[in-house]
KEKOLNU-842375 format. One line per field, with one value per residue (C-alpha): residue number from 1; residue in three letters; chain; x negated, y, z. Coordinates in nm, 2 decimals, always signed. Each point is the difference from the previous one (the first is absolute). Example, Ala and Ser with C-alpha at 12.3 -4.5 7.8 and 13.67 -1.06 7.14 Angstrom:
# residues 2
nr <- [1_2] .
rest <- [Ala_Ser] .
kette <- [A_A] .
x <- [-1.23_-0.14] .
y <- [-0.45_+0.34] .
z <- [+0.78_-0.07] .
//
This chain:
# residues 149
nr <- [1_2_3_4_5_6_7_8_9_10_11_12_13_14_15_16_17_18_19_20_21_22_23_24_25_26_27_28_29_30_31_32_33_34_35_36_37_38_39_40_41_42_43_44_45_46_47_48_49_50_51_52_53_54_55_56_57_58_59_60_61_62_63_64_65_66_67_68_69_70_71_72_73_74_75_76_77_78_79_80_81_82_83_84_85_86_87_88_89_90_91_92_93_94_95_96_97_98_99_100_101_102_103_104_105_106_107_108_109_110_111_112_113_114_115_116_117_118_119_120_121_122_123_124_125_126_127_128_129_130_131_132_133_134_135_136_137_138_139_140_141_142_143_144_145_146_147_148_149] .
rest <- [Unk_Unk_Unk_Unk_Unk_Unk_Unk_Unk_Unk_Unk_Unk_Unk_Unk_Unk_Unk_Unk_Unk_Unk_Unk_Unk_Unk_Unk_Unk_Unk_Unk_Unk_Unk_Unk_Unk_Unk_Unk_Unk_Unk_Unk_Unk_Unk_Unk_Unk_Unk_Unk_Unk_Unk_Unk_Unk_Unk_Unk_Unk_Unk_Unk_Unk_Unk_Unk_Unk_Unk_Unk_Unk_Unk_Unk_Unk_Unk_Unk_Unk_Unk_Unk_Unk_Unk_Unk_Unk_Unk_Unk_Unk_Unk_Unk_Unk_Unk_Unk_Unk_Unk_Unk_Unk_Unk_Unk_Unk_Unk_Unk_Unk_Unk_Unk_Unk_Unk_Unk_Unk_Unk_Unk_Unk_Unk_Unk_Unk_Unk_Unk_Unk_Unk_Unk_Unk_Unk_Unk_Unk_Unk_Unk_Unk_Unk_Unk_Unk_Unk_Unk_Unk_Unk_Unk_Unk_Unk_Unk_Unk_Unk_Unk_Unk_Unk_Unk_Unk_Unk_Unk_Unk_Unk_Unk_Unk_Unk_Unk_Unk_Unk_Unk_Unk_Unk_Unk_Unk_Unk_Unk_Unk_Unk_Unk_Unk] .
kette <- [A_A_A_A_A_A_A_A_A_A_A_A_A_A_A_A_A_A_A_A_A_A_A_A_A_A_A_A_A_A_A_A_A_A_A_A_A_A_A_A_A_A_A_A_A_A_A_A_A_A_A_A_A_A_A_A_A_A_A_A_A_A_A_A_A_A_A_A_A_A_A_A_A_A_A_A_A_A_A_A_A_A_A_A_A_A_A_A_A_A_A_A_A_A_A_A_A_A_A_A_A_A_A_A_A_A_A_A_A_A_A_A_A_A_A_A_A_A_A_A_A_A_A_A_A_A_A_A_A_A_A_A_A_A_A_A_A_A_A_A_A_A_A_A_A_A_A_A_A] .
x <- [-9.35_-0.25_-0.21_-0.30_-0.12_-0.26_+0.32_+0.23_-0.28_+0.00_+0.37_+0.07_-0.25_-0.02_-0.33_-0.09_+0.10_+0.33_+0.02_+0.20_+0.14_-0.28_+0.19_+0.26_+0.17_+0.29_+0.06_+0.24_-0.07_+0.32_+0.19_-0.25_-0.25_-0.12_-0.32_-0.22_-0.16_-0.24_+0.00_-0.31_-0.15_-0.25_+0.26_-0.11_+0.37_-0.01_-0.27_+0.26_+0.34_+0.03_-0.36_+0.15_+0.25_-0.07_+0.29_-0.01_+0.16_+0.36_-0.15_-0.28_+0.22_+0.28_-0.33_-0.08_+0.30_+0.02_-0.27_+0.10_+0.31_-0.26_-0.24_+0.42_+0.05_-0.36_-0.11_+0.19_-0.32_+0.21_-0.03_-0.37_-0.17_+0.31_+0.07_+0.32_+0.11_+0.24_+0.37_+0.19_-0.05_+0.33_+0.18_-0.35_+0.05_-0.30_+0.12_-0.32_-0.35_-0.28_-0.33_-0.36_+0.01_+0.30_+0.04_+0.26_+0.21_+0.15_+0.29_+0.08_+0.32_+0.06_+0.37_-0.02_-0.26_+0.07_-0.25_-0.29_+0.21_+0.06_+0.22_-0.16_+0.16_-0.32_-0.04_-0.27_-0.03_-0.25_+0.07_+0.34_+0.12_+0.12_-0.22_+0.09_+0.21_+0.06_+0.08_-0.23_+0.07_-0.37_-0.04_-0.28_-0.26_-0.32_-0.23_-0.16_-0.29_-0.26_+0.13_-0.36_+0.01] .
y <- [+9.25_+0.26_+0.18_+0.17_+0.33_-0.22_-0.22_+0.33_+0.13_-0.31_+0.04_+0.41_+0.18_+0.28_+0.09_+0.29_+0.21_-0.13_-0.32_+0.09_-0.34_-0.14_-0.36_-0.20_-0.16_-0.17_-0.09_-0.20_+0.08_+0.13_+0.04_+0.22_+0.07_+0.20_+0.21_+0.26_+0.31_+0.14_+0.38_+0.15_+0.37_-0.06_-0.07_+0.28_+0.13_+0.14_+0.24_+0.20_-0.13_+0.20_+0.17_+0.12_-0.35_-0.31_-0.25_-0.21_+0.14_-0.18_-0.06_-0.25_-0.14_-0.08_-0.17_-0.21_-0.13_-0.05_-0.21_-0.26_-0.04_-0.05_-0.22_-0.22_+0.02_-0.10_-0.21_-0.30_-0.15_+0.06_+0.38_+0.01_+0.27_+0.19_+0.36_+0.12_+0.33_+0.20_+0.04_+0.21_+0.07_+0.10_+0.06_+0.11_+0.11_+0.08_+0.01_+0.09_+0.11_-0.24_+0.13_-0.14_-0.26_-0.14_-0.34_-0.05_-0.32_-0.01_-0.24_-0.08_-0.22_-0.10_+0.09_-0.11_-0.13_-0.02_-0.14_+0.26_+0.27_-0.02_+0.18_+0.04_+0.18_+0.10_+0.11_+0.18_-0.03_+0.19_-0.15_-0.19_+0.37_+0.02_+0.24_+0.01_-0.28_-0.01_-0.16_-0.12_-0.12_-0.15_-0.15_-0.23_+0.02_-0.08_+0.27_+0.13_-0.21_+0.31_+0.04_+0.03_-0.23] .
z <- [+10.99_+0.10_-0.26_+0.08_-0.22_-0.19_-0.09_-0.07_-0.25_-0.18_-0.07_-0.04_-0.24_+0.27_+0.13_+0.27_+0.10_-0.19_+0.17_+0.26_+0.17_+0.27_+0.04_-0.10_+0.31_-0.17_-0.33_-0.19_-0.39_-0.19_+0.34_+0.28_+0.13_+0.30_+0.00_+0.18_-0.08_+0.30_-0.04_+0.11_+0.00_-0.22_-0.31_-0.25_+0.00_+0.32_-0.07_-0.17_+0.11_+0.23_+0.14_+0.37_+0.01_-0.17_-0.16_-0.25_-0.37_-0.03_-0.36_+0.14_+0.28_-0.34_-0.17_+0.33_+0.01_-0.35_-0.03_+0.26_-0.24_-0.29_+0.17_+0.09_-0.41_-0.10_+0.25_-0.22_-0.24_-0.32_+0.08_+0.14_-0.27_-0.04_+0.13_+0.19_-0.19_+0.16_-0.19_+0.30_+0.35_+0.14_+0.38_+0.12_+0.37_+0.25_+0.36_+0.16_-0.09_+0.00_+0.14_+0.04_+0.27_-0.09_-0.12_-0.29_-0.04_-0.31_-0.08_-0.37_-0.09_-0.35_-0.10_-0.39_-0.22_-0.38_-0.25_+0.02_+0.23_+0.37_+0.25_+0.38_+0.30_+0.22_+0.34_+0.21_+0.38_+0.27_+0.35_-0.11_-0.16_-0.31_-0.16_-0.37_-0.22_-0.36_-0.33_-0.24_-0.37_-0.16_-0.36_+0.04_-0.34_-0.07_+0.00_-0.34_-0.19_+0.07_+0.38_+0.19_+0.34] .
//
């Protein structure tokens, strides 16, 4: 199942420049999904990180890949609405810096869902190279009554 960002925004309350997954390629709710972020120069991050040599902050690369896990735990209509908090991240590891130009495939398997908690193992690839993995732990909620779309 592909999903295109119109599709993505319908399903992750993200918006830019937070919205950081371009396409779903694959996706099988509650087990993967497969998506892609297209990095360009003129993200706003990379008027400061770094001035003389651009790459993308591990922080926002952790977020990409985060969301293709959220978009694999509320793709599933009983969840549409809800929000994917984060509980841990853990065994974070970046292998090699991501810079404008690069395209990102991120990989996000589900290792353990629980009622409203989920475990996913996600990894991120630039030209079939591992470029950082982690773990995610989410607890899926509905946002607040005043939240402001």
């Amino acid at each position: 199942m592909v999903l295109e960002v119109d599709e993505i925004r319908k399903i992750l309350p993200h918006r830019a420049p937070f919205l950081l997954v371009d396409r779903i390629t694959e996706l099988e709710p509650f087990k993967s999904a497969t998506g892609i972020k297209n990095v360009t120069f003129n993200e706003p991050q990379f008027h400061g990180h770094f001035p003389h040599k651009s790459v993308m902050p591990g922080v926002l690369l952790l977020e990409a890949m985060a969301q293709v896990g959220g978009v694999c735990m509320l793709y599933p209509e009983e969840n549409r609405g809800k929000i994917a908090l984060f509980g841990a991240m853990d065994n974070i590891k970046f292998k090699r810096p991501v810079i404008p130009g690069d395209q990102v495939i991120m990989k996000a398997v589900v290792t353990k869902v629980k009622g409203d908690f989920g475990k996913v193992h996600a990894e991120a690839f630039v030209e079939d190279t591992l470029a950082a993995q982690a773990d995610f732990t989410y607890a899926l909620q509905r946002p607040e009554p005043d939240a402001v779309d």
